[in-house]
Steps between C-alpha positions, in 0.01 A plus 500: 500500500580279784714534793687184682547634810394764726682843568694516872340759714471719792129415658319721776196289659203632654403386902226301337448298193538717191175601333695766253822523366772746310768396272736752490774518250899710565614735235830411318778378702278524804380226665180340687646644823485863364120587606364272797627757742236735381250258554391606861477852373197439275295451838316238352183360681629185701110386490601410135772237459753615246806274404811700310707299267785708354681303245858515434586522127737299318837625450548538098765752311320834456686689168382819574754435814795412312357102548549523804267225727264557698115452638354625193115387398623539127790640297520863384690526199493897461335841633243537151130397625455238232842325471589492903275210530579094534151369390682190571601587850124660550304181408745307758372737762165473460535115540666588789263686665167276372675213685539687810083607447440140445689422859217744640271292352612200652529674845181642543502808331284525155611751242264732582680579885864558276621839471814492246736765588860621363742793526677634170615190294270257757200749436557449110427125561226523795341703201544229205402213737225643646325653189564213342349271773195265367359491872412840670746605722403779803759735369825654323680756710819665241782668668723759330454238126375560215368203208741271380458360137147717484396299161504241570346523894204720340525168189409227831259713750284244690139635500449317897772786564370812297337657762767455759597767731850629532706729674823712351673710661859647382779757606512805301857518528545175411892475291425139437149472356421810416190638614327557119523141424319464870211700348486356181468176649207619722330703202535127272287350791263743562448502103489143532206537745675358853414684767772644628631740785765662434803672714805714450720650768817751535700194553812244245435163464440394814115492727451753757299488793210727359483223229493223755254619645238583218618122375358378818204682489405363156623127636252538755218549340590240220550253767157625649377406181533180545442474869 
């Protein structure tokens, strides 16, 4: 699937030219300037460049919201695992999101420097896009998600990508996305053979500052990976 154009969003630049970068994708009815605030929080090493690109999604009517529209990265039709999804919506998405890794490209940045990252809805997609990658990305981190349309991700794993590290962290108290389909999601991947590091904390569906900070930890020493 191809995309004509490129999604609007909210860009942080490094002092220097970028040598790494993270996409990071809004939950639903969010938008792109929902996380760059926490960015200075991850005390990430300034000797390594990082650009963040946080893309707004489009507005589309969500069902499960009375149709209502908003930023949504797909539609959710209803609250049972296997019927909620828009496969449709999904697939859009991901073309999304392998244009803006292609934009990387063409700036400097090879796949292998992209982290792909997403809260709730936006971690749903930063997990289909990136496991689904044909070039090896540097990483998946999953906020407070879970899989969306698991069949047919675990139907189009990339092997480049089956080895790729992630980080999950979620909110036991979550009333949105409740924290069992959190750890089902993480026990699919571990089964699946990811390596994976995996968080929970006394906390809804939000990020809290402990979880910042163990996100940044794990940042760094992707980033350091690569350095």
């Amino acid at each position: 699937m191809k995309t004509d154009e490129l999604l609007s969003c909210v860009e942080l630049e490094p002092k220097g030219p970028a040598r790494c970068a993270v996409i990071w994708l809004h939950g639903l009815g969010a938008d792109g300037h929902d996380f760059p605030p926490i960015v200075p929080e991850l005390a990430l090493d300034p000797r390594v460049p990082v650009r963040f690109v946080f893309p707004h999604a489009p507005k589309i009517p969500v069902t499960i919201n009375g149709g209502m529209v908003m930023r949504a990265w797909y539609d959710i039709r209803g609250f049972e695992p296997r019927k909620m999804h828009d496969w449709a919506g999904v697939e859009r998405s991901v073309a999304d999101v392998r244009a803006l890794i292609a934009r990387e490209n063409r700036r400097g940045v090879p796949c292998e420097r992209i982290v792909l990252a997403g809260f709730s809805q936006g971690g749903a997609i930063a997990l289909q896009a990136g496991l689904r990658h044909e070039a090896s990305l540097l990483g998946i981190v999953a906020l407070s998600t879970y899989l969306a349309c698991e069949d047919e991700l675990v139907q189009r794993l990339s092997p480049a990508n089956r080895k790729l590290p992630i980080f999950q962290a979620h909110g036991q108290l979550d009333p949105m996305v409740p924290i069992e389909r959190g750890r089902a999601a993480m026990d699919r991947l571990l089964e699946l053979g990811y390596p994976l590091e995996r968080h929970e904390y006394a906390m809804a569906h939000q990020v809290c500052l402990e979880e910042i900070e163990a996100l940044g930890a794990w940042l760094r020493a992707r980033f350091a990976s690569v350095a």
